[in-house]
N, C-alpha and C positions, 0 to 999 in steps of 0.2 A: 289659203292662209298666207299673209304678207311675213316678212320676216319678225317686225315688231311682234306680232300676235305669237309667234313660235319661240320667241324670245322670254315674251311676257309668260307664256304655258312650261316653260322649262325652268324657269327661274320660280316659279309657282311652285313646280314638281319636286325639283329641288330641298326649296327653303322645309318644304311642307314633310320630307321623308325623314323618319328615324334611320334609318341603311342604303347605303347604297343604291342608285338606281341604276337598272341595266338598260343599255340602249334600246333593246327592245320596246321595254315599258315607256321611254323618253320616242321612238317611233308611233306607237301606239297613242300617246298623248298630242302629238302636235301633228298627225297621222301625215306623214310623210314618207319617203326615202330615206333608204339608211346615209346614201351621201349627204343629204340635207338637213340629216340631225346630225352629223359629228361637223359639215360646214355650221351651225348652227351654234353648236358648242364651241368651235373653232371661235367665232364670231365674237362670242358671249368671251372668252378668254383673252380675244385681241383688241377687241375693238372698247370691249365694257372693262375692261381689266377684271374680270370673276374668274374669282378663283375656286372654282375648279379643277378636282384633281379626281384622277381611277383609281381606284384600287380592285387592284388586279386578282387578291382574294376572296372577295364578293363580287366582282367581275360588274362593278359598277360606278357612276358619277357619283359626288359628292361636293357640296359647298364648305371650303373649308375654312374654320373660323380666321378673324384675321385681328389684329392686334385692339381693334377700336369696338370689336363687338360680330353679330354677325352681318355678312354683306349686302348691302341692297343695294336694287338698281338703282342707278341715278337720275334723277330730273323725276318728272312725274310720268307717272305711270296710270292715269284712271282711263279706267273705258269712256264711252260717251255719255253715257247714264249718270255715271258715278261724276262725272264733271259736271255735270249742268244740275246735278241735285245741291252737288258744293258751292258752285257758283250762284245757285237759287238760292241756296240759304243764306250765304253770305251778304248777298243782294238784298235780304230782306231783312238783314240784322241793320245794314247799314242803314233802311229807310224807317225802321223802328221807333218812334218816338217814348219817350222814358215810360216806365210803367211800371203794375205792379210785379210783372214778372221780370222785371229789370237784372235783377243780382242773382236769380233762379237760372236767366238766361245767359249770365255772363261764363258759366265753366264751357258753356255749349259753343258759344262763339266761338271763346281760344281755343277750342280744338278747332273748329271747324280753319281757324287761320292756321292751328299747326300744320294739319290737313293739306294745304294748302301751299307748306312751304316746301321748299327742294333745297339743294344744293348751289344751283347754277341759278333762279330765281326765285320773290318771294313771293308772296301770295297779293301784293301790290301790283306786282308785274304780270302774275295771270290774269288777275280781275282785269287791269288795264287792256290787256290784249284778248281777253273772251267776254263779249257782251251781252247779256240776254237782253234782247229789245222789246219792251212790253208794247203794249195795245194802248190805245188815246183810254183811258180812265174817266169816271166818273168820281168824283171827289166822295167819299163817304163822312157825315157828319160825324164827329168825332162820340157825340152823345146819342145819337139816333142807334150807332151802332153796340155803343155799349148799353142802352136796353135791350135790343135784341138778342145780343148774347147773354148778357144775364137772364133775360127769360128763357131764354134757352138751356143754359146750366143751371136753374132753379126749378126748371119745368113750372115754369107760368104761362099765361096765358095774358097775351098785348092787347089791346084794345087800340085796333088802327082804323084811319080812311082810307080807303082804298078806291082808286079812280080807275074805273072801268072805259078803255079806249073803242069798245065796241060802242055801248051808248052814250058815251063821253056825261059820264055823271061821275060823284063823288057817294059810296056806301059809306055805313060807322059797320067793323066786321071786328069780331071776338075771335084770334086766330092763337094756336100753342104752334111756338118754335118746335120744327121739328130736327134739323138741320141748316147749317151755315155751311155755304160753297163758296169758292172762291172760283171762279172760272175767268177766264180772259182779263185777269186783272180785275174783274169785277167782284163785290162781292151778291151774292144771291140766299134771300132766304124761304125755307123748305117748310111749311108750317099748314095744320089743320085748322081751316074754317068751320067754328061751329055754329054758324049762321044755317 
């Protein structure tokens, strides 16, 4: 475990405890050396300015409040998961074109930009500097695809042609939405032929 990681588990352990935590339990959690969790703490006090204090009658660490609220780390802090889910949403708000769920979607955004913001930069400057790079696309007709999800949330049943590449023919096939996928940027639908 990198320092970040042990940084990020102790400040966790921290924020998250009613009393005191005893260096034991702070070893235990970022499962090291006892030099390496009071370097660790050392770290978090000099370098992060956390404040951090013992108290020596509980015989444990504690975050101690500070004038503006209580402390958190600074800059961003997301694991890699938790970035590229923000970054994907973000991404996809911004290719959004207006709709019905427009003003449903807007509290979801500004969090997702609060999310987003730091101290030191804002969610401009992340987006700018973490890219998701999608796949060459297939255009989806803007009306093609709003029958298929509406038959899909209404459970109906489409009546499509369907062009079969084995015989290179065109069927008339009666199929219910069963599912809508989005894979590789594409989207894909899931649906029973009652043909």
């Amino acid at each position: 475990m990198d320092l970040f990681d042990r940084i990020y588990r102790v400040y966790g352990l921290l924020r998250r405890a009613r009393y005191p935590v005893s260096l034991a339990k702070i070893i235990e959690e970022i499962e090291c050396s006892r030099s390496t969790a009071v370097r660790t703490i050392e770290h978090m006090r000099d370098h992060l300015h956390a404040p951090i204090d013992y108290d020596r009658a509980r015989n444990g660490y504690y975050l101690k409040p500070t004038e503006d609220g209580p402390w958190e780390l600074p800059g961003l802090w997301f694991n890699a998961s938790e970035l590229h889910a923000l970054i994907a949403a973000h991404q996809l708000f911004e290719t959004l074109q207006p709709g019905l769920l427009n003003e449903a979607l807007a509290p979801l955004r500004e969090r997702i930009e609060q999310l987003l913001q730091s101290r030191r930069s804002g969610s401009r400057e992340i987006v700018r500097r973490v890219r998701l790079v999608r796949s060459a696309t297939r255009r989806v007709e803007p009306e093609l695809f709003r029958a298929v999800a509406d038959a899909l949330v209404r459970r109906r049943r489409l009546r499509i042609v369907y062009h079969g590449r084995e015989r290179d023919r065109d069927t008339r096939r009666e199929v219910s939405s069963q599912r809508l996928i989005h894979y590789r940027d594409n989207w894909y639908m899931v649906g029973w032929d009652h043909g």
